[in-house]
One Martini backbone bead per residue (centre of mass of N, CA, C, O) as a GRO file, in nm:
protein
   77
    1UNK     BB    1   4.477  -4.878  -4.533
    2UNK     BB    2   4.472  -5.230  -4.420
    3UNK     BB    3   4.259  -5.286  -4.154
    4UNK     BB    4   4.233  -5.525  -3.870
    5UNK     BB    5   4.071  -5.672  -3.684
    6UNK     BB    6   4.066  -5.835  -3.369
    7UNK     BB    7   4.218  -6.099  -3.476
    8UNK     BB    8   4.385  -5.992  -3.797
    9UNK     BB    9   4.261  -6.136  -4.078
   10UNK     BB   10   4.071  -5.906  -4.116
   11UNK     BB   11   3.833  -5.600  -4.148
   12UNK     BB   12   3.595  -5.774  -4.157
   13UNK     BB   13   3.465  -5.872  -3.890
   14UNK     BB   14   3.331  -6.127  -3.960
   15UNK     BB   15   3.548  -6.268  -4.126
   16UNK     BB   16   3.762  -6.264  -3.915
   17UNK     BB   17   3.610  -6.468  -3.702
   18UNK     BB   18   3.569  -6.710  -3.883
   19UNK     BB   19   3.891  -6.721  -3.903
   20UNK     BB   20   3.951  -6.771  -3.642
   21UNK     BB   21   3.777  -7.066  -3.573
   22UNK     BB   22   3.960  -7.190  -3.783
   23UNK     BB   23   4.198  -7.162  -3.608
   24UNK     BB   24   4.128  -7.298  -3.347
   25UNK     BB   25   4.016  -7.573  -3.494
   26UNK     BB   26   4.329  -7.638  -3.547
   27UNK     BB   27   4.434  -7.631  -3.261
   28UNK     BB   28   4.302  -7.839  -3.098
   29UNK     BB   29   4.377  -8.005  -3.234
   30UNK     BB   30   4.714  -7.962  -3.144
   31UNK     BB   31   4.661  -8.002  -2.831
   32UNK     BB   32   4.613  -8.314  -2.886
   33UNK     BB   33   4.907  -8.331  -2.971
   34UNK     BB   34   5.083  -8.164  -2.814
   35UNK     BB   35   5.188  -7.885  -3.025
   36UNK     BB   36   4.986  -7.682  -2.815
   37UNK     BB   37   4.895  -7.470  -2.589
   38UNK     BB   38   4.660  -7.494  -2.423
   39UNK     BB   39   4.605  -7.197  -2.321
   40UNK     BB   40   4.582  -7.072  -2.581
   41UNK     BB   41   4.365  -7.165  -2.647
   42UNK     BB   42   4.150  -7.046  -2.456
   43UNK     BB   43   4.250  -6.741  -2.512
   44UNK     BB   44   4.103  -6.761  -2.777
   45UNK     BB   45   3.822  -6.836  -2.704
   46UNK     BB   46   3.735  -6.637  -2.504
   47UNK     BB   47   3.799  -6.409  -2.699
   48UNK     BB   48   3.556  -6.514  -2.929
   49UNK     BB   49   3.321  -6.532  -2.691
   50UNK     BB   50   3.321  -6.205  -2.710
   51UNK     BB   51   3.192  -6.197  -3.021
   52UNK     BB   52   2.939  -6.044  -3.147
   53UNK     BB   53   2.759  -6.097  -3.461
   54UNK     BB   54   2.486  -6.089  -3.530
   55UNK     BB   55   2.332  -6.111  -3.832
   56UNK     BB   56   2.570  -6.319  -3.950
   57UNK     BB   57   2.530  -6.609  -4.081
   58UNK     BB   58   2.835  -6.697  -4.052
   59UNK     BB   59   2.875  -6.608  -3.791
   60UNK     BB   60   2.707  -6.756  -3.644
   61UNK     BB   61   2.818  -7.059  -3.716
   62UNK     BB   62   3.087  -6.996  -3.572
   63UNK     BB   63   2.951  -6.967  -3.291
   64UNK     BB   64   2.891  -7.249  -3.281
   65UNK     BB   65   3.103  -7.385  -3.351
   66UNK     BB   66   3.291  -7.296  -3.091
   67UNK     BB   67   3.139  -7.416  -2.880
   68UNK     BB   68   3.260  -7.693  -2.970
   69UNK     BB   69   3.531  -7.659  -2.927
   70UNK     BB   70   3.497  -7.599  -2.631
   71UNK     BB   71   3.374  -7.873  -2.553
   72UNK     BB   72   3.632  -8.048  -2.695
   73UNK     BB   73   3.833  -7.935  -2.521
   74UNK     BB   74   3.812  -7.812  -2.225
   75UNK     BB   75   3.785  -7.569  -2.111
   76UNK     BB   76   3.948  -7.364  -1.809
   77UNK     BB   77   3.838  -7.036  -1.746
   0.00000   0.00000   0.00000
C-alpha cells in the first residue's frame, strides 16, 4: 500500500510539502489570472503553513517560497 502523505502528493512528509509549494505557486499564478477561485488559494497556503518542516533543508526553502508566496497572493484568512 502506497500511503500519501498529509498533501497527497508523496508518502516522504518533505518531499509531499515541496510538491505542494510547488502546486500553490501555480495556483498563486491562476488566481492572478482569475482561472481559480482566491479563497481555494488562501485554504491551501493556510494549509501548507501548518506544516512544520524539521530540518529537511529542501523543506525549509519550500516553507521561505510559500511566505513569499503568501505575501505575493494577499492571503486573506
Amino acid at each position: 500500500m502506497n500511503k500519501r502523505g498529509r498533501f497527497g502528493h508523496h508518502p516522504a512528509p518533505a518531499i509531499d510539502f515541496c510538491v505542494e509549494v510547488d502546486e500553490i505557486a501555480g495556483l498563486v499564478h491562476d488566481a492572478k489570472m482569475k482561472l481559480v477561485d482566491a479563497r481555494e488559494v488562501d485554504r491551501r497556503i493556510f494549509r501548507a503553513m501548518m506544516f512544520r518542516v524539521g530540518g529537511d533543508q529542501y523543506a525549509v526553502a519550500a516553507k521561505a517560497a510559500l511566505r513569499e508566496l503568501e505575501r505575493a497572493h494577499g492571503t486573506r484568512y
